[in-house]
C-alpha positions as a printed NumPy array, in Angstrom:
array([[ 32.887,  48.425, -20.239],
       [ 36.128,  47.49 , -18.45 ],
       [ 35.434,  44.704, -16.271],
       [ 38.749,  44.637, -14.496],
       [ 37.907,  48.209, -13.145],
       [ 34.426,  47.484, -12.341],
       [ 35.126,  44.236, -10.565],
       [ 37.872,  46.339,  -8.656],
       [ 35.779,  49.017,  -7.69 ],
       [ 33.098,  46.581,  -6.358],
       [ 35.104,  43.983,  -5.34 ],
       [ 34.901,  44.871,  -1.966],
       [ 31.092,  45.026,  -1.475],
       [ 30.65 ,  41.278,  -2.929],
       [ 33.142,  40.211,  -0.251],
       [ 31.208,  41.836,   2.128],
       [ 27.882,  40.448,   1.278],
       [ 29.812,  36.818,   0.957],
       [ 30.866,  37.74 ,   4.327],
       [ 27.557,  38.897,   5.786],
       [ 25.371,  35.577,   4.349],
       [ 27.528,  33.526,   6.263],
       [ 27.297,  34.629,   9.212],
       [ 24.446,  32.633,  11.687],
       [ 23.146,  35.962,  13.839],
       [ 23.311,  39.41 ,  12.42 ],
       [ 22.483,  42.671,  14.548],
       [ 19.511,  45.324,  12.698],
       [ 22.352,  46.913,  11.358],
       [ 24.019,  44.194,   9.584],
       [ 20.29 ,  43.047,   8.418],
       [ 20.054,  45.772,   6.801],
       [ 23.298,  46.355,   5.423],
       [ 23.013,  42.648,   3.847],
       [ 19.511,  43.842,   2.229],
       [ 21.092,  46.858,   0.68 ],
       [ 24.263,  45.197,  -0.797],
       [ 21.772,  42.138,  -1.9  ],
       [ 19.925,  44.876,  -3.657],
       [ 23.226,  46.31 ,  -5.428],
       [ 24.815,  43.085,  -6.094],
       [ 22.125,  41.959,  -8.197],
       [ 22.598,  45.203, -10.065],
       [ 25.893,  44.865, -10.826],
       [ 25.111,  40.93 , -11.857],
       [ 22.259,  42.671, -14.378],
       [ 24.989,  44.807, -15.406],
       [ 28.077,  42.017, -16.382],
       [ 25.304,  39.662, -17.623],
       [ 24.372,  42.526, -20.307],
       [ 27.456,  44.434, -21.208],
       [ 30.12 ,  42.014, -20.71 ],
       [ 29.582,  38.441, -19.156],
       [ 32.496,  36.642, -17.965],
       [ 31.039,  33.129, -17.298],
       [ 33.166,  32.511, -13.866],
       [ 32.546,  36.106, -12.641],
       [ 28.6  ,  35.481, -13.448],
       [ 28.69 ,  32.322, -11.077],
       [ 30.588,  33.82 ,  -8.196],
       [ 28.076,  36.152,  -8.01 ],
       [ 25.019,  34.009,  -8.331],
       [ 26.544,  32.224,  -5.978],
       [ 26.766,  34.985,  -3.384],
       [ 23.354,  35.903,  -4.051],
       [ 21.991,  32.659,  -3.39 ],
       [ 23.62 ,  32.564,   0.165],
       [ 22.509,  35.76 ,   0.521],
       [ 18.716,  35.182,  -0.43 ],
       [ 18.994,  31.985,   1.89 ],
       [ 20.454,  34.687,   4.631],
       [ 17.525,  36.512,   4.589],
       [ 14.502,  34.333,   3.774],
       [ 15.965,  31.847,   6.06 ],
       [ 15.905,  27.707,   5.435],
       [ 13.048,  25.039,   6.782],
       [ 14.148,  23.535,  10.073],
       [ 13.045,  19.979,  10.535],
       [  9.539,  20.012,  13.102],
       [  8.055,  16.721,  13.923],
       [  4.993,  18.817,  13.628],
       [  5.42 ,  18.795,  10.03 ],
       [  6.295,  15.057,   9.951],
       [  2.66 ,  15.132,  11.603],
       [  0.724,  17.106,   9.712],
       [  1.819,  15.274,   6.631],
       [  0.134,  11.903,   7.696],
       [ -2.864,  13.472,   9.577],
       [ -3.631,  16.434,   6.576],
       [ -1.289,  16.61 ,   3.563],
       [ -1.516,  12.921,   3.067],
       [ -4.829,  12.345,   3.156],
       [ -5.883,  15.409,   1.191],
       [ -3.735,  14.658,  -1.255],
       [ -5.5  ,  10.512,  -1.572],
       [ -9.037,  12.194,  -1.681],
       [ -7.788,  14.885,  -4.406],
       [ -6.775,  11.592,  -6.172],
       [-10.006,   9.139,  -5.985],
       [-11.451,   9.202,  -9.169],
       [ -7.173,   7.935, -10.036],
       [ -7.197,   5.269,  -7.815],
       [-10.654,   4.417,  -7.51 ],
       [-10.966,   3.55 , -11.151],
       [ -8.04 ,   1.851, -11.013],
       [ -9.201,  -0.676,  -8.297],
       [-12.503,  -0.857, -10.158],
       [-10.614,  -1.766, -13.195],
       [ -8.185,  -4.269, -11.775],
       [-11.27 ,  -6.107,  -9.676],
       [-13.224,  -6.347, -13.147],
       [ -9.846,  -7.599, -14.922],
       [ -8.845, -10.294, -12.003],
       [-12.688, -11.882, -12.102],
       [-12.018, -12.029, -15.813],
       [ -9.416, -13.777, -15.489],
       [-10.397, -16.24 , -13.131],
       [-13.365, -17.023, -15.47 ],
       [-11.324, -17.183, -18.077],
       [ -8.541, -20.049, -16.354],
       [-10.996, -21.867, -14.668],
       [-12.666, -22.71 , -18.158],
       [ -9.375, -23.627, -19.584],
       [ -7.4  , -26.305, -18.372],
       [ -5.155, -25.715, -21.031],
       [ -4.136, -21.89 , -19.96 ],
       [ -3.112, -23.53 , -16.364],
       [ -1.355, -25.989, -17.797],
       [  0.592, -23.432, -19.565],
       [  1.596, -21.503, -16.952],
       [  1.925, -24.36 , -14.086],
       [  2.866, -27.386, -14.229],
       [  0.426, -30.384, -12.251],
       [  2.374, -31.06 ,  -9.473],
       [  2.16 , -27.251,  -9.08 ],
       [ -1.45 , -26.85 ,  -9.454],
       [ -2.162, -29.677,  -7.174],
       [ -0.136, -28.042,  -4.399],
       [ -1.867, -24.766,  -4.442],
       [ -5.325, -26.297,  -4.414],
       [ -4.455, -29.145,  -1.743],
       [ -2.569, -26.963,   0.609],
       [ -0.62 , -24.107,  -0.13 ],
       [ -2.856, -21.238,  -0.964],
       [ -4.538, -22.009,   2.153],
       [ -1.287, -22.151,   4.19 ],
       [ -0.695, -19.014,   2.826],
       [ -2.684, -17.656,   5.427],
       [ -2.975, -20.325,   8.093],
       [  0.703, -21.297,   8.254],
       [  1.685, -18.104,  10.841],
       [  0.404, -16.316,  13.585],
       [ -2.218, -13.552,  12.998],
       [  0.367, -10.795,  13.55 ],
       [  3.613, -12.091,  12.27 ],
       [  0.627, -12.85 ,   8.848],
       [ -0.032,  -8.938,   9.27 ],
       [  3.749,  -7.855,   9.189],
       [  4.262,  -9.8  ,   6.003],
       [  1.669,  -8.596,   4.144],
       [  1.876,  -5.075,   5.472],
       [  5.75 ,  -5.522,   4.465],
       [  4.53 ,  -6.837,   0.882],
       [  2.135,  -3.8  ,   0.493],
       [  4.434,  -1.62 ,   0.984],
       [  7.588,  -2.882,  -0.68 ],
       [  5.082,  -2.742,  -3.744],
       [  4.02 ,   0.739,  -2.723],
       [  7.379,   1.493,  -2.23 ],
       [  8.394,   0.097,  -6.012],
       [  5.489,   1.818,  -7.761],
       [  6.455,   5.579,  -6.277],
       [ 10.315,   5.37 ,  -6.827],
       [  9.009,   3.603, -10.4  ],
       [  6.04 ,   5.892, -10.903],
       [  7.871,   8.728, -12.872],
       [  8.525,   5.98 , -15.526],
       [  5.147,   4.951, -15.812],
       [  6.063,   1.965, -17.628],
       [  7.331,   0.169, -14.476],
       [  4.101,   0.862, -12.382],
       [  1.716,  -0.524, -14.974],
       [  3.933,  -3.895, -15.028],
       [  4.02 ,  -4.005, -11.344],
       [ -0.01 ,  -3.498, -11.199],
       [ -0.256,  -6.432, -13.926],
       [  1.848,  -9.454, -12.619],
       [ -0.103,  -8.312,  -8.899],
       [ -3.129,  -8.983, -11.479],
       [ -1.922, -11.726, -13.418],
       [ -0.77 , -13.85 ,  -9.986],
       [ -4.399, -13.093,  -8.444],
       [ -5.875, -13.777, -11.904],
       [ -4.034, -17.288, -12.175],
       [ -4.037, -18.912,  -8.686],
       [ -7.759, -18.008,  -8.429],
       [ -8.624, -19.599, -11.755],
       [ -6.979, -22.566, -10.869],
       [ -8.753, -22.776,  -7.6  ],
       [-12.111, -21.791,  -8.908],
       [-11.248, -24.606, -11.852],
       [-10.579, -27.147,  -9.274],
       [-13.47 , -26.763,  -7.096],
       [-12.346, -24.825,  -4.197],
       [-13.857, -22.053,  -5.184],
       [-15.575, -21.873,  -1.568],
       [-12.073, -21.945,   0.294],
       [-10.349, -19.597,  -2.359],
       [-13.126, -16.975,  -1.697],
       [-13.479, -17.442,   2.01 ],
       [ -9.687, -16.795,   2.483],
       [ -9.373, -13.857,   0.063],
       [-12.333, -11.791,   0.559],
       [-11.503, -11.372,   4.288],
       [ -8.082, -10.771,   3.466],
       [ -8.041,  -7.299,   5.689],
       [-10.024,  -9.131,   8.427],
       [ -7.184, -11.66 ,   9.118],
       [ -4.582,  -8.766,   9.397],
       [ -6.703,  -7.107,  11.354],
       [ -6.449,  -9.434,  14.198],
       [ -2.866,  -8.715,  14.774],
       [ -4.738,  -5.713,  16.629],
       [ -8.211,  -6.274,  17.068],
       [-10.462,  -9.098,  17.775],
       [-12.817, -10.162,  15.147],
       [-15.757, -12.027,  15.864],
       [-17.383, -13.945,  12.591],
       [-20.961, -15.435,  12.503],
       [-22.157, -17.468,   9.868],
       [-25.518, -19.676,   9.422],
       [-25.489, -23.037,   8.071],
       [-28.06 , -25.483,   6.77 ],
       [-28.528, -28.391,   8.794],
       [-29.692, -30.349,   5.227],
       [-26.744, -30.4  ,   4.521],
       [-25.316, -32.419,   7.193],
       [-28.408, -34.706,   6.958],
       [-27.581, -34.987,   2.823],
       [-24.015, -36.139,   4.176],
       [-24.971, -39.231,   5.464],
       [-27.936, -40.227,   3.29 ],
       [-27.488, -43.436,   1.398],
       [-29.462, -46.014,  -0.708],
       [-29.489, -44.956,  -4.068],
       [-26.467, -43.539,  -6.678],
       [-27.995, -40.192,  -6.76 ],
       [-28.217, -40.382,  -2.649],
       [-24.67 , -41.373,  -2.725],
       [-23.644, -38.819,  -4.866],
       [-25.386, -35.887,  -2.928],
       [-23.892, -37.632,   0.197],
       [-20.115, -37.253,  -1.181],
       [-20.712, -33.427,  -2.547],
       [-22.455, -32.467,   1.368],
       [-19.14 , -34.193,   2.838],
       [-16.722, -32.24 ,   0.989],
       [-18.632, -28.747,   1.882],
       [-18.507, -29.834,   5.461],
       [-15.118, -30.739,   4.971],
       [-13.909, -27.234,   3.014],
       [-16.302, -25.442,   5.878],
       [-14.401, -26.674,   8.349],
       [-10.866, -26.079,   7.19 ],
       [-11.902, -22.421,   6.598],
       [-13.141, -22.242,   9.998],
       [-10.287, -23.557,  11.417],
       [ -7.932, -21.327,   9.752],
       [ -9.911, -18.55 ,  10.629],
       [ -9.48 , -19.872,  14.291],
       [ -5.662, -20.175,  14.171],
       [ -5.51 , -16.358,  13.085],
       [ -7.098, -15.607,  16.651],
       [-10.528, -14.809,  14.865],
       [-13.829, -16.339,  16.733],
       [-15.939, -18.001,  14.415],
       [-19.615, -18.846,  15.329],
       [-21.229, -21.468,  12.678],
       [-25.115, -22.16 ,  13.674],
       [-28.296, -23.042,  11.901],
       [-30.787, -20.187,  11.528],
       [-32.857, -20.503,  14.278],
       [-30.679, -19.837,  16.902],
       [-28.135, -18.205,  15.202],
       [-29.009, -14.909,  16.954],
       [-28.629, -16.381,  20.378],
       [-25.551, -18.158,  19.058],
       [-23.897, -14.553,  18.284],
       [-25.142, -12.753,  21.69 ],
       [-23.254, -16.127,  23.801],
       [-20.631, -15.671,  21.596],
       [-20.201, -11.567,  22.445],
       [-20.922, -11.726,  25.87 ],
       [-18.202, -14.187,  26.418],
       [-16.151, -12.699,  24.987],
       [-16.905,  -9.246,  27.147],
       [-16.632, -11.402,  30.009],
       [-13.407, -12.94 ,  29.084],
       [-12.46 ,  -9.451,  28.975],
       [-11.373, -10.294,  25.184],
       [-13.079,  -6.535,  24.112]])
């Protein structure tokens, strides 16, 4: 086949169907003057490809076909509808598609971070490696829990919502490596791992659990208000000021410090804008109805 002749003798058509893709509005006539050419120029493309093909003449017209294609299946225009539907449906489809994933991957990582703790608490010897004293002495005397009681309730919200999704945000970009997202998931696991093995190790096992297992609750409050009842044992008070003997003594000193942790939780709790009610059983019901209706009253609901 000559090519020189047959590009000459079609010539004319491409540059018409360049011409026609271009173009923003086209009349019935046009529309269907660009089908028929995009029907012929992919012949002729079939044609060069198999009997003679020039690589520069094969793009041009790929090219033009492309435009052309776009011409008449038209492009996606931005909707905020479609920014909508992908948080109220695609989104969420596409999480619940994905449970057993990340369901069994929270399961997992739980399992692995109680592990952990177990494992640190036992062993002095594993903190030590990892922390210095001075270190572990200021995570269990003060900054774990100022962690969460050092800022208001919703400037504590926006820095852990930012830190979720930073993470988030590391693990998708990271996630076609794989590799990456696994590390990320295991220092998140290996922090959570150490500081609560050192806590649990230490004896604050009480304020290292109150703090984390509400962990949503406090960033809720940036929002909502949270009311939280809990009973207490009045023996306990009474064991806190019971003397005489070494073993009263003794009980005496543990029944102060669980007052003493009790009340720091309570009053971080408190700073974070969440009501706390702390009464003994028998009118701990009564307690949490004053406690609601208050509220209501305060207009606080």
């Amino acid at each position: 086949m000559d090519l020189d002749a047959y590009v000459a003798e079609h010539a004319a058509q491409w540059r018409r169907l360049e011409d026609l893709a271009r173009r923003r509005k086209l009349s019935p006539e046009e529309t269907d003057e660009l089908v028929a050419l995009y029907q012929r120029t992919g012949t002729h493309l079939s044609v060069i490809r198999s009997r003679s093909p020039d690589p520069a003449l094969v793009a041009r017209l790929s090219r033009i076909l492309l435009a052309a294609r776009g011409a008449l299946t038209g492009g996606t225009a931005f909707s905020w509808r479609t920014v909508g539907r992908f948080f109220t449906a695609t989104f969420p489809l596409a999480v619940y598609e994905a449970w057993p994933w990340w369901s069994t991957v929270a399961v997992a990582n739980t399992g692995l971070a109680f592990l952990m703790m177990y494992y640190v608490a036992g062993h002095p010897d594993v903190q030590s490696a990892f922390l210095s004293n001075g270190d572990i002495q200021a995570i269990v005397n003060g900054d774990f829990q100022n962690y969460y009681s050092a800022n208001q309730a919703q400037n504590f919200a926006l820095e852990v919502w930012t830190h979720n999704a930073l993470l988030t945000g590391q693990c998708l970009v990271s996630g076609i490596l794989i590799l990456p997202v696994l590390y990320l998931l295991a220092m998140n696991l290996f922090n959570l791992g150490l500081v609560g093995g050192v806590m649990i190790g230490n004896g604050k096992a009480d304020l290292f659990f109150g703090l984390i297992t509400p962990h949503g609750l406090l960033e809720l409050t940036a929002r909502h208000k949270v009311l939280l009842a809990a009973v207490h044992d009045p023996a306990v008070a009474d064991l806190a000021v019971r003397r005489g003997d070494a073993a009263g003594i003794y009980a005496a000193a543990a029944a102060q410090r669980t007052l003493a942790e009790r009340d720091r939780l309570r009053a971080a709790l408190t700073r974070h804008q969440v009501e706390v009610v702390d009464a003994p059983a028998d009118v701990f019901a009564a307690k949490v109805a004053d406690a609601y209706l208050a509220m209501k009253a305060a207009g606080r609901l």
